[in-house]
C-alpha positions as CSV (number, residue, x, y, z in Angstrom):
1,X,-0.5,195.5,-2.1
2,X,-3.1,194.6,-4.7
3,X,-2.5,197.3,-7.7
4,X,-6.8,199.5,-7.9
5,X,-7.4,202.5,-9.3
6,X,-7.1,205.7,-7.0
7,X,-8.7,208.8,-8.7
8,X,-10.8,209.4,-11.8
9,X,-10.4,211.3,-14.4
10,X,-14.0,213.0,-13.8
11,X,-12.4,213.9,-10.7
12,X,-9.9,215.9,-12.2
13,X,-12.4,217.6,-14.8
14,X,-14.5,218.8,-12.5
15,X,-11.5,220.6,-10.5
16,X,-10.8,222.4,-13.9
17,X,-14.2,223.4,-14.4
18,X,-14.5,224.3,-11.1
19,X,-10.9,227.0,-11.5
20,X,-12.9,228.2,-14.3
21,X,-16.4,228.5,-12.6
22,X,-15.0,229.6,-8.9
23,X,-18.7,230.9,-7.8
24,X,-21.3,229.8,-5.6
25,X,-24.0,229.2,-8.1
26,X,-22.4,227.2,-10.6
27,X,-21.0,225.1,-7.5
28,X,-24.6,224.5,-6.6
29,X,-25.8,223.8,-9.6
30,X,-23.3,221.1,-9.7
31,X,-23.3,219.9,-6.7
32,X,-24.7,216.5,-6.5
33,X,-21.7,215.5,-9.0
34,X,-19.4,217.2,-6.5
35,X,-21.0,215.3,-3.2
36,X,-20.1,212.0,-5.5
37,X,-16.7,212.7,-6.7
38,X,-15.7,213.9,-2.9
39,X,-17.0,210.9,-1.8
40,X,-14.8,208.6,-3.9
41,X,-11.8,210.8,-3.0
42,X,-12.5,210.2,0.6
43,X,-12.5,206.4,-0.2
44,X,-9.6,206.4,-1.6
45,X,-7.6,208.8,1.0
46,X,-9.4,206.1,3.6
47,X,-7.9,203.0,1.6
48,X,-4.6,204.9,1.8
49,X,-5.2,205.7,5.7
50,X,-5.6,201.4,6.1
51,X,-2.2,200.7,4.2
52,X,-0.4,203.0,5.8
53,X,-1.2,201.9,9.2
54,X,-0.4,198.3,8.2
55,X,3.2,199.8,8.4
56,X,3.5,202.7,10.7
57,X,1.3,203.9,13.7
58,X,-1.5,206.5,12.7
59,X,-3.7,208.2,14.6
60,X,-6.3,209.5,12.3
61,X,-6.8,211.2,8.7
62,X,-8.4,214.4,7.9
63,X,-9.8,215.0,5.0
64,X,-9.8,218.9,3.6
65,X,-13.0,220.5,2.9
66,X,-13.2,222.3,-0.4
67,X,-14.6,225.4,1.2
68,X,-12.3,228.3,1.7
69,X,-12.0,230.5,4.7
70,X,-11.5,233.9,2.8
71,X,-11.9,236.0,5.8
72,X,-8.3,237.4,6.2
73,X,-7.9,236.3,2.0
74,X,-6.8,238.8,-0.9
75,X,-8.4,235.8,-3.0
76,X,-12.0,235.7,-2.7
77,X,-12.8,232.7,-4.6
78,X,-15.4,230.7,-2.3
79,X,-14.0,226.7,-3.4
80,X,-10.3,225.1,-3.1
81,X,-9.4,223.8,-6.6
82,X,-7.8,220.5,-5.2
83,X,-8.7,217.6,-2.5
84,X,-6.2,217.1,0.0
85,X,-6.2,214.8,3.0
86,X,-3.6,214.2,6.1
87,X,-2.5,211.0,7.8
88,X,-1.5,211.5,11.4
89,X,1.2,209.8,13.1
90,X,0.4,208.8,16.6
91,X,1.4,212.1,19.1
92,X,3.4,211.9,21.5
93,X,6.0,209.3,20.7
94,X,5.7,209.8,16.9
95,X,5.6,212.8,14.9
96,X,5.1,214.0,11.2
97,X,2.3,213.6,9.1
98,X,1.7,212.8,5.6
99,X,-0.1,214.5,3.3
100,X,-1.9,213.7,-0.5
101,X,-3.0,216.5,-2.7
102,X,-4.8,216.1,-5.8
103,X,-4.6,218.8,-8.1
104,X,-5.6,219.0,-11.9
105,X,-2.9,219.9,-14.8
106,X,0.0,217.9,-12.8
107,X,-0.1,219.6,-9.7
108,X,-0.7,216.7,-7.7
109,X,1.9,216.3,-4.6
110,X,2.4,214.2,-2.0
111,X,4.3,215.9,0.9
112,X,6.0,214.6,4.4
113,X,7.6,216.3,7.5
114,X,7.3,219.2,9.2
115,X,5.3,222.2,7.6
116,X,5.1,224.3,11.1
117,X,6.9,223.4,13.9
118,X,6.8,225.2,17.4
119,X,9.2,227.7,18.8
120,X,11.0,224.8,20.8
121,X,10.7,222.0,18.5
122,X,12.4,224.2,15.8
123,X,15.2,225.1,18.2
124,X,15.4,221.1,19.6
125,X,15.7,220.7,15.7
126,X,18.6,222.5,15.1
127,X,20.7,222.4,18.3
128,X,20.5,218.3,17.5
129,X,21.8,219.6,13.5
130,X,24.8,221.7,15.7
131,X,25.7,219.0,17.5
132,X,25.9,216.2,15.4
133,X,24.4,216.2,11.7
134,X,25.9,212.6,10.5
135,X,22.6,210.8,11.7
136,X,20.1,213.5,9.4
137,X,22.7,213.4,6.8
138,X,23.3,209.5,6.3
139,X,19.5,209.3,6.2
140,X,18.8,212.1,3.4
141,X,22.0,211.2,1.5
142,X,20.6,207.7,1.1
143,X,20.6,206.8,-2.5
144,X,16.8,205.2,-2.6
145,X,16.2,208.3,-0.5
146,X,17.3,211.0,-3.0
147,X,15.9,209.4,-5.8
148,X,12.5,209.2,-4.2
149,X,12.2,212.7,-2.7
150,X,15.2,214.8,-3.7
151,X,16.2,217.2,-1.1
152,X,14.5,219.2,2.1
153,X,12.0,222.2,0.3
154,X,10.5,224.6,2.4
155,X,11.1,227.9,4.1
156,X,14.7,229.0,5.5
157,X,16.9,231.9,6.6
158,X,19.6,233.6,4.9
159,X,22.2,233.5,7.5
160,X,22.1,231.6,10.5
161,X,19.5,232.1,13.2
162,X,20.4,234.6,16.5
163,X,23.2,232.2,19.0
164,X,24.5,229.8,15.9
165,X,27.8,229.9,14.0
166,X,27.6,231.3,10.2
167,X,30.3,228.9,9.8
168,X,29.1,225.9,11.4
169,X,29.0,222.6,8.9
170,X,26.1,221.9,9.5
171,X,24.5,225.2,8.6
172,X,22.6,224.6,5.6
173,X,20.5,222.5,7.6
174,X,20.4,225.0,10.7
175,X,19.0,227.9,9.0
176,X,16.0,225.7,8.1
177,X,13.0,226.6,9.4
178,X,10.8,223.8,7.4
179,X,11.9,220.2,6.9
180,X,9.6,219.3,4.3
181,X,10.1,216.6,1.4
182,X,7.6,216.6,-1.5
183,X,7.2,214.3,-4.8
184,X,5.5,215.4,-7.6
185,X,2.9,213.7,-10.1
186,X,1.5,214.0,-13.1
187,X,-2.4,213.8,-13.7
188,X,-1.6,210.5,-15.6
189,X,0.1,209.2,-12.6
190,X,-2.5,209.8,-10.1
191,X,-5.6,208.2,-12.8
192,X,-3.2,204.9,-13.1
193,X,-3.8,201.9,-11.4
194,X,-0.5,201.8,-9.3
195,X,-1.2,205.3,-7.7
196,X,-1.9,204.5,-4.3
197,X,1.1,201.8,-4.2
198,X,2.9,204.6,-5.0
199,X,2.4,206.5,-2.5
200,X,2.6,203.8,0.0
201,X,6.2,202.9,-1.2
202,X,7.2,206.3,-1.0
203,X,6.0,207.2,2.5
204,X,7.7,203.9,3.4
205,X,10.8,205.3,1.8
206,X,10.5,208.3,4.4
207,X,10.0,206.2,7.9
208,X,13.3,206.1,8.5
209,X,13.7,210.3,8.5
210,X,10.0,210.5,10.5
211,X,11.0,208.1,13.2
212,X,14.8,210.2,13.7
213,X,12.8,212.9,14.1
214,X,10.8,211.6,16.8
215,X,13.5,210.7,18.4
216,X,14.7,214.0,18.5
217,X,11.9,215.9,19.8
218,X,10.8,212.9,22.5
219,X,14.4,213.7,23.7
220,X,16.3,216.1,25.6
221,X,19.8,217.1,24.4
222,X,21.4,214.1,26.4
223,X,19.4,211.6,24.7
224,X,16.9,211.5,28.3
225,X,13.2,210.6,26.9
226,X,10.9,213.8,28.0
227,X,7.8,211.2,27.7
């Protein structure tokens, strides 16, 4: 794809200044250069959305609103200090998503997998890991692999969840209750011309682990499709 510049540097000023000036009435006073800067970010997560479907099967992209919900929140700061969109894959037959945050003082991240999962895809997950763990680890092990997104991040047990063996070999992927990859940048990254392509080469790098895990939970334990 044809190298263009993703986001500005005014975008990322005005995320610091807003950190600094986390209020309603300085928001509003600066609104109208908000309304413009969130509308060039959207453009951009919606060029992303069309290059990403010219190699995998989306079904739509949401783009985060900067508004907190600080009901149930210690932190009462009214305004999110970062823009963030996701990029569906198409339900049922493929899951996942895809997700772009921008984030002043090289924070930025783009993340992949499975933040969440349910009660029964989680267990699906790992009774696939017990059984046979060659296919997840051939994928992860893969050299362009590792060197793109490291290893799995996210949330796991200390010792193995209630029916699975402590000792099992595969273990250190069974205690797992995340399966999340994530790639960091740096604010000079994300203002640089090849940002975007990027990111596109890098979620293309990650098909291959997206599309085993559809496979897994559009399956039953003997391989039978459940769609």
């Amino acid at each position: 794809m044809a190298a263009s510049t993703a986001f500005s540097n005014d975008l990322l000023e005005f995320l610091k200044l807003l950190k600094e000036n986390n209020d309603r009435d300085w928001f509003n006073e600066h609104k109208k250069k908000f309304k413009k800067l969130e509308a060039d970010a959207k453009r951009n997560f919606n060029t992303l959305f069309e290059v990403l479907k010219t190699h995998d099967d989306l079904d739509r992209l949401k783009n985060f609103r900067i508004y907190r919900d600080v009901r149930f929140s210690k932190n009462k700061a009214p305004y999110k200090t970062h823009f963030s969109g996701s990029f569906y894959r198409r339900k049922p037959a493929l899951r996942g998503s895809y997700y772009v945050h921008i984030q002043p003082d090289n924070k930025s991240f783009i993340a992949v997998g499975f933040w969440d999962p349910s009660k029964e895809d989680l267990m699906r997950i790992r009774k696939e890991f017990e059984i046979d763990d060659d296919d997840i680890r051939a994928i992860i092990n893969d050299k362009k692999f590792k060197e793109t997104w490291g290893g799995f991040v996210g949330e796991e047990l200390k010792t193995a969840p209630r029916g699975f063996d402590i000792e099992h070999k595969a273990i250190d992927l069974i205690r797992k209750k995340q399966f999340l990859f994530t790639k960091n940048y740096t604010d000079e990254q994300v203002v640089s011309s090849s940002f975007i392509e990027d990111v596109n080469n890098s979620f293309k790098v990650v098909r291959p682990y997206l599309d085993y895990m559809s496979s897994v939970l559009t399956t039953n334990l003997n391989g039978e499709p459940l769609i």
